[in-house]
LUMZA-737785 format. One record per residue (C-alpha): residue number from 1; x negated, y, z. Coordinates in pm, 1 decimal, padded with zeros to 6 digits, always signed. Example, Ala and Ser with C-alpha at 12.3 -4.5 7.8 and 13.67 -1.06 7.14 Angstrom:
<sites>
{num->1	u->-01230.0	v->-00450.0	w->+00780.0}
{num->2	u->-01367.0	v->-00106.0	w->+00714.0}
</sites>
This chain:
<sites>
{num->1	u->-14296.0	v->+08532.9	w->-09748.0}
{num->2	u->-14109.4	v->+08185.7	w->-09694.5}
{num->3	u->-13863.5	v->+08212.8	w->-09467.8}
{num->4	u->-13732.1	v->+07865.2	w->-09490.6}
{num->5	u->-13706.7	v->+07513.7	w->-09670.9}
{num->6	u->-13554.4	v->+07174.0	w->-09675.9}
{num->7	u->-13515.2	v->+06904.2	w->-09910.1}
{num->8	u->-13259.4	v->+06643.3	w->-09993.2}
{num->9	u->-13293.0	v->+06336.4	w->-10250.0}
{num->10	u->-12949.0	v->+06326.1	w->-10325.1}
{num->11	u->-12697.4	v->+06053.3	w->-10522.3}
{num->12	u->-12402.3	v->+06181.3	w->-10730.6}
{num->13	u->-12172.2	v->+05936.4	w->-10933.6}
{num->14	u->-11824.4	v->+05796.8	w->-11001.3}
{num->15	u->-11736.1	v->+05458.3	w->-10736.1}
{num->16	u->-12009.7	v->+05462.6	w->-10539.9}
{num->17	u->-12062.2	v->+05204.2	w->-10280.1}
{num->18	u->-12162.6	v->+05462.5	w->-09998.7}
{num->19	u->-12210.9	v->+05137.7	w->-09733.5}
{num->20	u->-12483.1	v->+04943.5	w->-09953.0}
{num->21	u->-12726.8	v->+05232.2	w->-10050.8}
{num->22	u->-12675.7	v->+05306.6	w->-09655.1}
{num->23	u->-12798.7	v->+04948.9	w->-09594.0}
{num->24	u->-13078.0	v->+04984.5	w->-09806.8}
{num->25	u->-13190.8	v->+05383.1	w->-09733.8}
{num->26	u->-13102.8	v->+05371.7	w->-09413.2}
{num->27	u->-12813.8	v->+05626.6	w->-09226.3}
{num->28	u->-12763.1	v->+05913.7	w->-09495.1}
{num->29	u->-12747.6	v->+06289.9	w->-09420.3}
{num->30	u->-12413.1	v->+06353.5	w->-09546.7}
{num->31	u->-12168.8	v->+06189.1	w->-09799.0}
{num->32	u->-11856.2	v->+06244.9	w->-09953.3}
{num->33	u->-11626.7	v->+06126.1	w->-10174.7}
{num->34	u->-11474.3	v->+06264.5	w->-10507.7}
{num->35	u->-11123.2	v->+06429.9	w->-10417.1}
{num->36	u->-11252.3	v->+06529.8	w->-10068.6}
{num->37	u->-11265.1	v->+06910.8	w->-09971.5}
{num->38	u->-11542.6	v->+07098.5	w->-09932.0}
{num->39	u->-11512.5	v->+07327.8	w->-09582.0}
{num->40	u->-11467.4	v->+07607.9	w->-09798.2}
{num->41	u->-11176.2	v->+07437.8	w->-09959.5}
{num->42	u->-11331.6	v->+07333.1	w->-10308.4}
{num->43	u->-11276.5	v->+06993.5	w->-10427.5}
{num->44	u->-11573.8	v->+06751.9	w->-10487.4}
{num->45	u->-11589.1	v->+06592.7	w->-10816.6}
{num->46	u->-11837.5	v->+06336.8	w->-10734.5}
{num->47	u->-11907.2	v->+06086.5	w->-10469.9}
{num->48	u->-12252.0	v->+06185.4	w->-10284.5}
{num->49	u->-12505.2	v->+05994.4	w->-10059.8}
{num->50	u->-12805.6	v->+06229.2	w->-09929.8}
{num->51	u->-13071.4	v->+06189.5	w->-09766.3}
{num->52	u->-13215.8	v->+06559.1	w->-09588.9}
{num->53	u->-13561.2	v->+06574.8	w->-09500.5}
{num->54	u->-13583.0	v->+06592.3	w->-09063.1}
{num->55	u->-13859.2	v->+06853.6	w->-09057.4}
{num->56	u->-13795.9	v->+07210.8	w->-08937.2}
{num->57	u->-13684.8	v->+07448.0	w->-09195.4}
{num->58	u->-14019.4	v->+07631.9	w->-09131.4}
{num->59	u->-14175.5	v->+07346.1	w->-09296.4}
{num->60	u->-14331.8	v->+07448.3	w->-09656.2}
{num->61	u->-14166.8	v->+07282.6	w->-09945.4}
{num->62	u->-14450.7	v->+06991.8	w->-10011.2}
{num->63	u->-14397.2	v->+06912.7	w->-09650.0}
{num->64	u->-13982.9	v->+06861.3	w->-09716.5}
{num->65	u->-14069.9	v->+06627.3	w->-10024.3}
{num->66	u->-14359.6	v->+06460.2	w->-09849.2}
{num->67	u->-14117.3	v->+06290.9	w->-09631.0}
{num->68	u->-13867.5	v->+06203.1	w->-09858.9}
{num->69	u->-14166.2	v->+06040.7	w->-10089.7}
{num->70	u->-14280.0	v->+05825.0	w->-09758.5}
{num->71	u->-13943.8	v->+05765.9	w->-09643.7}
{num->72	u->-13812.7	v->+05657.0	w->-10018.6}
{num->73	u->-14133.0	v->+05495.3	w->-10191.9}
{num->74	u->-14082.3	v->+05124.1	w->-10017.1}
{num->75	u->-13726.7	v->+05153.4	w->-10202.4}
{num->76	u->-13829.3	v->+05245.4	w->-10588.1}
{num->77	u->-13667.8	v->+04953.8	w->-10749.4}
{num->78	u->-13369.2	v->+04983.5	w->-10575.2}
{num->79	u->-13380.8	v->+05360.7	w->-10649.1}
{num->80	u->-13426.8	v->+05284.0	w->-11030.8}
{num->81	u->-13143.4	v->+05065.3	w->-11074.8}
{num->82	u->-12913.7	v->+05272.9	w->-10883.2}
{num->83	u->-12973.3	v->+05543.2	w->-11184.5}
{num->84	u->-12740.9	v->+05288.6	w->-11413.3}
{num->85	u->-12452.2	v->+05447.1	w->-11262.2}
{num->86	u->-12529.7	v->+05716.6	w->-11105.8}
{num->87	u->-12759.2	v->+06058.7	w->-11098.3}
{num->88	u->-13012.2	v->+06105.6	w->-10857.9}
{num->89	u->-13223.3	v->+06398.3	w->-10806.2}
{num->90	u->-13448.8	v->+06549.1	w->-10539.1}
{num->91	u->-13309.2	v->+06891.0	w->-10432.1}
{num->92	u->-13516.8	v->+07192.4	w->-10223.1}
{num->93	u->-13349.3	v->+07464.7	w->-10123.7}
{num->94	u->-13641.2	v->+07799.1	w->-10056.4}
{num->95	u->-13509.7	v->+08103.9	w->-09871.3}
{num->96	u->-13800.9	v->+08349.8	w->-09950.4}
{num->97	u->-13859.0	v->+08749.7	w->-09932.8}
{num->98	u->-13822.9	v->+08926.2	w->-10214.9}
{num->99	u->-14192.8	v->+08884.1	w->-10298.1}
{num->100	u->-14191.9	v->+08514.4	w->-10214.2}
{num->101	u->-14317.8	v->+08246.9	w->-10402.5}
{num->102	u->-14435.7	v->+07885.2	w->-10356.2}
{num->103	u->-14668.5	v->+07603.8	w->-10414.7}
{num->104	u->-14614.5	v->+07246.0	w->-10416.2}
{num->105	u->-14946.5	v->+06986.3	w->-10391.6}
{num->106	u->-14948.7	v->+06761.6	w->-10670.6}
{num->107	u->-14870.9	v->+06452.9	w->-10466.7}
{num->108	u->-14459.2	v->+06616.2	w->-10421.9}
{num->109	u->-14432.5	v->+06547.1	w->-10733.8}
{num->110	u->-14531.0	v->+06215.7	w->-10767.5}
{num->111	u->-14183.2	v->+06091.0	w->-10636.3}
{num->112	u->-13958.9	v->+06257.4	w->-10899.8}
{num->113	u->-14201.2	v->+06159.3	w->-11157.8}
{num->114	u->-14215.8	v->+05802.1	w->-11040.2}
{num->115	u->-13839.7	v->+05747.8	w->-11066.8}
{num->116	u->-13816.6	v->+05983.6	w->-11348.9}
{num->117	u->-13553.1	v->+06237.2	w->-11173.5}
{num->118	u->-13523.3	v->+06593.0	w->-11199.4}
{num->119	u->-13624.9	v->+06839.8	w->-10874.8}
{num->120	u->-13350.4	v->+07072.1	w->-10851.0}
{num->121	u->-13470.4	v->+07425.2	w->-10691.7}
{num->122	u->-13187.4	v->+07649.8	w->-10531.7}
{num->123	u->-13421.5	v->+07982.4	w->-10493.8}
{num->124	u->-13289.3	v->+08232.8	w->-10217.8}
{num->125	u->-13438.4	v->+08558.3	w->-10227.1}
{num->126	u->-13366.2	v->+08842.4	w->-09965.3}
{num->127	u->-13539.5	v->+09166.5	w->-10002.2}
{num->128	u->-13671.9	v->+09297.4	w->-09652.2}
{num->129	u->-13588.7	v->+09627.9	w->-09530.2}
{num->130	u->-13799.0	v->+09920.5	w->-09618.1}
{num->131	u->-14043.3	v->+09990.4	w->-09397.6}
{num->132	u->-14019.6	v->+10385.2	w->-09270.5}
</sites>
């Protein structure tokens, strides 16, 4: 059973100019910069600009990337030529049972396939407790 599920389009790259994409995407999620620490103390070795989809993290998958695809598709050029110096991907983290599993509608994947980036999927599987 899905327990939970978000989504992030996310922008990784050497010298990135965190203030422009901002003016363009709007306010980001979260960013950092390469050489800044993680809270747990690791050292990022990229500059990052995300964007995390709003909707509650009971939301199924398709719902995560829905928004993102609304939210993004008015910016596809800009999106494009960002990916001349810099990686972009869309990625979903699923927190699932141990017998979990999940569907996405065609149209989430239209955005990845439009700009030609990768969907990363960070799978997190938790058995339940047997049942007496």
């Amino acid at each position: 059973m899905l327990r939970a599920a978000t989504a992030a389009l996310r922008i990784m790259g050497p010298g990135l100019d965190l203030d422009a994409i901002s003016a363009v995407l709007g306010p980001p999620s979260h960013t950092h910069r390469a050489g800044d620490r993680a809270k747990s103390g690791a050292v990022y070795r990229h500059d990052l600009w995300s964007l995390e989809s709003p909707l509650g993290r009971e939301e199924v998958p398709g719902a995560h990337l829905g928004w993102l695809a609304e939210r993004l598709r008015p910016h596809l050029d800009y999106l494009r030529g960002l990916k001349d110096g810099a990686a972009l991907d869309l990625f979903c983290s699923i927190t699932s049972d141990d017998q979990g599993g999940f569907a996405l509608p065609a149209d989430a994947l239209a955005l990845p396939g439009e700009l030609g980036i990768p969907i990363e999927v960070s799978l997190n599987l938790f058995r339940r407790d047997d049942e007496v």
